[in-house]
N, C-alpha and C positions, 0 to 999 in steps of 0.2 A: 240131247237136251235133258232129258232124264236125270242122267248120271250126272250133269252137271248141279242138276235142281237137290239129288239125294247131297252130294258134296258140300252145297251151301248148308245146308240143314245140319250137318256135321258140323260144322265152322262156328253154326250159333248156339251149338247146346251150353258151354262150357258159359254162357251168359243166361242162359236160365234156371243153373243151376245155384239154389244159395250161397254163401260164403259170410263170415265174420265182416261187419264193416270195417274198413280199413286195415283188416287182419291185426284188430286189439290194438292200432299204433303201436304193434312192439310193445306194449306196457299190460298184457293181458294174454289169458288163452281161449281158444277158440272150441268152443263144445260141440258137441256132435248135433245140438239146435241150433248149433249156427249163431250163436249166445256169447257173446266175450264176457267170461274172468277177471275181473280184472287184478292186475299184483296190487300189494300193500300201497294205499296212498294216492292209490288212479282213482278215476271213475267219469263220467261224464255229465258236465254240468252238477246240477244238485243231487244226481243219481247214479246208481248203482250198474255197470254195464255201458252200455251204448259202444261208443270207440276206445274208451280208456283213455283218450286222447286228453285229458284236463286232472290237475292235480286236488287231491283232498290238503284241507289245512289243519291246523293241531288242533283237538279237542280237549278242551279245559274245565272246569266246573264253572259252570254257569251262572252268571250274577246275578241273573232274574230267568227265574222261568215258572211253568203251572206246576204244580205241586201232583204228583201221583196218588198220592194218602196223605192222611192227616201225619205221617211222621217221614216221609221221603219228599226230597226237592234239591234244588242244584244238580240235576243230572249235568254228566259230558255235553258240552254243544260246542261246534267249532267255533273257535275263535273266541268262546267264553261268554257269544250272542254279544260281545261287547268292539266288533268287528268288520269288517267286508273281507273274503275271501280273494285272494286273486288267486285264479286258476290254473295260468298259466308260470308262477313262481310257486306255488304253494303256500304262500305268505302272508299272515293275516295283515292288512292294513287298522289300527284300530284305531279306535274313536280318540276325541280327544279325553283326556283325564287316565285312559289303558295303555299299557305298554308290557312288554315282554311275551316271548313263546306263547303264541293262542291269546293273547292279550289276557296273560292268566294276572295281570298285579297292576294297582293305582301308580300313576304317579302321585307324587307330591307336589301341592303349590309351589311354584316356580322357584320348581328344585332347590328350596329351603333356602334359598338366593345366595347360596355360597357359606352359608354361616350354620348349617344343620348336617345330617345325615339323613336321609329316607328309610325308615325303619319298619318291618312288619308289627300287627299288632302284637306277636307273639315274642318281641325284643321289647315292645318300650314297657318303660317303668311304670309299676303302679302307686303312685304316693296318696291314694286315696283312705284320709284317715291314720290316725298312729299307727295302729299294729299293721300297717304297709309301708310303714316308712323307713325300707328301707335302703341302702347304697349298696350293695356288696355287685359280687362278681358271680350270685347265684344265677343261673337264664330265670330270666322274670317270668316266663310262663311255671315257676314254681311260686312266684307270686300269691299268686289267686289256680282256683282249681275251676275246673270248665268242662261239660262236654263234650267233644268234637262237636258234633250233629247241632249243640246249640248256638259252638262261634267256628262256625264252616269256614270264615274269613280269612282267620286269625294266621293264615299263612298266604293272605294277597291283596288284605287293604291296607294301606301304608301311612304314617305323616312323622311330619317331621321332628324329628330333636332335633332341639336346637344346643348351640355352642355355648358354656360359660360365657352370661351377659348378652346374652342373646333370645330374644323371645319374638310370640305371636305365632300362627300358625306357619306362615310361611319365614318364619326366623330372620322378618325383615327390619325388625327392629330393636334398638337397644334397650337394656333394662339400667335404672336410674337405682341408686344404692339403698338400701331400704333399714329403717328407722324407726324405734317408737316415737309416738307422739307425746309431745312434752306433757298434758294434759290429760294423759289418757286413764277415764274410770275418777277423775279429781283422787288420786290415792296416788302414794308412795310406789313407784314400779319393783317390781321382782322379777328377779330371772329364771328360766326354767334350768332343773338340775335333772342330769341325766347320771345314770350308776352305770357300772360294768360288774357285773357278778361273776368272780371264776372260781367254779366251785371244783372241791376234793384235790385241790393244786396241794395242800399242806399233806395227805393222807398219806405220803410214804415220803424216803428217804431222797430218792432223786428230785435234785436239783440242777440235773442240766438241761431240763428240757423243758423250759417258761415261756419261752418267747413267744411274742405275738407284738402287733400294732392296730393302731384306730384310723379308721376314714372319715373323717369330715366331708358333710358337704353341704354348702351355703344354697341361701336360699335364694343366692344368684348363679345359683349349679358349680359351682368350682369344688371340687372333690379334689382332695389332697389327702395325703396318706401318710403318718407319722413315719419317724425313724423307729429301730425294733427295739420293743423294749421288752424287761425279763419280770416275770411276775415277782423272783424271788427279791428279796432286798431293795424294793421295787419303795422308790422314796413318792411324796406328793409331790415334790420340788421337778423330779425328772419327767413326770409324765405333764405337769404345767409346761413345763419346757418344749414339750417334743408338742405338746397343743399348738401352744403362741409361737412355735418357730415357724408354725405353714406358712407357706408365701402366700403375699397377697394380704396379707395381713385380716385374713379372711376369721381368725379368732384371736383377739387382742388382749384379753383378760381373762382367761379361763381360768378358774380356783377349783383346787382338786385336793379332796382328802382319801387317804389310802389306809383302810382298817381290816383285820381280821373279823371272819363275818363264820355262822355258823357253832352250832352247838359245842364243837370241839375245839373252834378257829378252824377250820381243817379252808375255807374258805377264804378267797377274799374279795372285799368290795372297794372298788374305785367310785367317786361320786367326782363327778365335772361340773360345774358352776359355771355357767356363760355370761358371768358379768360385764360384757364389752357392749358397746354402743353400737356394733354392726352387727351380734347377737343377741338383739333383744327380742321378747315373742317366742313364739314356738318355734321349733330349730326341727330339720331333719334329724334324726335318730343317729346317733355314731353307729360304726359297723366293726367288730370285734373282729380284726384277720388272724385266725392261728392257724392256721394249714400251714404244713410243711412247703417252702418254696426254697428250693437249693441254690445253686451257682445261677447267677444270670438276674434272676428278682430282685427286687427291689419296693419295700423293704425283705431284704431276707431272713426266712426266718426258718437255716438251719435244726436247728434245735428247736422246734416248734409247742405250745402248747398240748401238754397229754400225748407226745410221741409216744411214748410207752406204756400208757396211762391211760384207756378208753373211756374212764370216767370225769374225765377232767372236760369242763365243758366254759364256754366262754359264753355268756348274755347281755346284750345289751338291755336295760330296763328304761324306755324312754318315758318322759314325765314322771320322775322319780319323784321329781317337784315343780306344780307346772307355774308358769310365767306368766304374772299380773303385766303384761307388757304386748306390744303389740309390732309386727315386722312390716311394716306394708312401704310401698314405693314411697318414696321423699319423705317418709312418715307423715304423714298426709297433711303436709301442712307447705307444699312446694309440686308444682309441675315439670314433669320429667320431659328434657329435649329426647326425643326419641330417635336424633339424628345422631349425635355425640355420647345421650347417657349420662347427663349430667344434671341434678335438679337447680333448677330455678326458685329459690323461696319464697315464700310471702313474705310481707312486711311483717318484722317484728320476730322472725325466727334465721336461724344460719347454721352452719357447719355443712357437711358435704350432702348430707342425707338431711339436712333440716329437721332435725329433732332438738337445737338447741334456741330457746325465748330468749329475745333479747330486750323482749321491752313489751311491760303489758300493753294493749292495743285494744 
């Protein structure tokens, strides 16, 4: 009976002695406290240890949280606190208006409804003001200057551009043609005139290397991009040309005079004149392209402005002369169908953007 009773008491040690819950679920090690480790990405519930048995989700900067010091905030939190963790995929579920890995980025109003792109703050344009205005193909985070710590965002809050003719936040609706108003200021309208300054082009002997072209872009966003033109023997006639040839008919009358500029001439100046009906008001800034772009581009512009030439520099000078004139929707004298984009006049005015009287009233 004895021996029987010592036998049982053998049988039950190996149960009172501790062990690893679950032995880490395989996803952890087991310490000599009897404590699981757990590997990269385990842990248990909201905590560190336990079984290992449940997964961690990605940790992102944080849209809101308490601040540590008056100069630290946004720490890592899973899911970006913009989230629910699912444990069992490792997967953040996020809220509505978040989306992607850790819910690190916004979406956009309903998905720019076909007619945008979702863009971070640190792509879209800045046209705030002339000396921002401008088109090119620079990353617009050389825009404007910033630092990190002040726009933490600027690589996860998003909205939309919209598409040429296309507007409102969520790019759901159409933009109506825009016009001055027949009446606007009781005075004679003017147009604004834009220069392009290309300096030190005359200062030596080469001539094959002028080329460059101009971007337009309307202040219904249609950006269109001349044919290449050569600074040398460079007529008014041909740069009028390559203006009014955009499609779209998005500059109709452009007047352009082309002078030797500078103490020496070693300069020269192109001035644009936007005398057309669809450019009236203040116009986006033109965007001088002289970088070298070889086979493939368009326009190309092999022989580039100052290839050989480090001083040879291309400027656009906007409001060179600014515009008694005004650009606003149906030229405010018509409301715009925001279905089709097409203005409806008031009595007594017409043409497509209604900027023309046709009868005092």
């Amino acid at each position: 009976m004895l021996r029987l009773s010592f036998l049982l008491s053998l049988a039950l040690i190996p149960a009172a002695l501790g062990s690893c819950p679950n032995s880490c679920s395989g996803h952890g090690s087991c310490g000599n406290d009897d404590v699981c480790t757990c590997y990269k990405d385990w842990m248990n519930g909201d905590e560190e240890g336990g079984d290992c048995s449940q997964r961690k989700c990605p940790y992102e900067i944080a849209w809101v949280d308490t601040p540590s010091s008056s100069t630290r905030a946004h720490r890592l939190a899973e899911c970006a606190g913009r989230g629910i963790c699912d444990r069992e995929t490792g997967d953040c579920a996020c809220f509505e208006g978040f989306t992607g890995k850790g819910c690190r980025r916004t979406t956009c109003p309903n998905g720019c409804s076909g007619h945008g792109t979702c863009e971070y703050i640190s792509e879209l344009r800045n046209d705030l003001g002339d000396d921002f205005k401008l088109t090119g193909s620079q990353p617009t985070t050389n825009q404007y200057e910033f630092e990190a710590q002040y726009l933490w965002d600027y690589h996860k809050s998003r909205a939309c551009v919209c598409d040429p003719k296309w507007t409102d936040v969520d790019c759901s609706r159409r933009m109506c043609p825009k016009g001055n108003y027949a009446l606007y200021a009781n005075a004679e309208p003017t147009p604004e005139t834009q220069a392009i300054l290309i300096t030190n082009v005359f200062t030596t002997d080469d001539t094959s290397n002028g080329e460059f072209a101009l971007t337009f872009r309307s202040t219904l966003n249609e950006e269109f991009t001349t044919y290449t033109l050569s600074a040398f023997n460079l007529t008014a006639e041909a740069v009028e040309d390559a203006l009014n040839s955009l499609p779209n008919k998005v500059i109709e009358e452009a007047e352009v005079e082309v002078m030797a500029n500078g103490t020496n001439s070693e300069d020269l100046l192109i001035t644009v004149t936007y005398s057309g009906a669809m450019t009236s008001g203040d116009q986006y800034a033109l965007e001088c392209r002289s970088t070298y772009c070889g086979a493939g581009c368009q326009p190309r512009l092999a022989n580039a402005l100052g290839l050989n030439n480090g001083t040879v520099t291309c400027t656009v000078l906007n409001d060179y002369s600014v515009a008694n004139a005004v650009n606003t929707e149906c030229s405010g004298r018509g409301r715009c169908d925001y279905e089709i984009g097409v203005c409806e006049c008031f009595e007594g005015y017409t043409d497509e953007f209604c900027s023309t009287q046709t009868a005092l009233i």
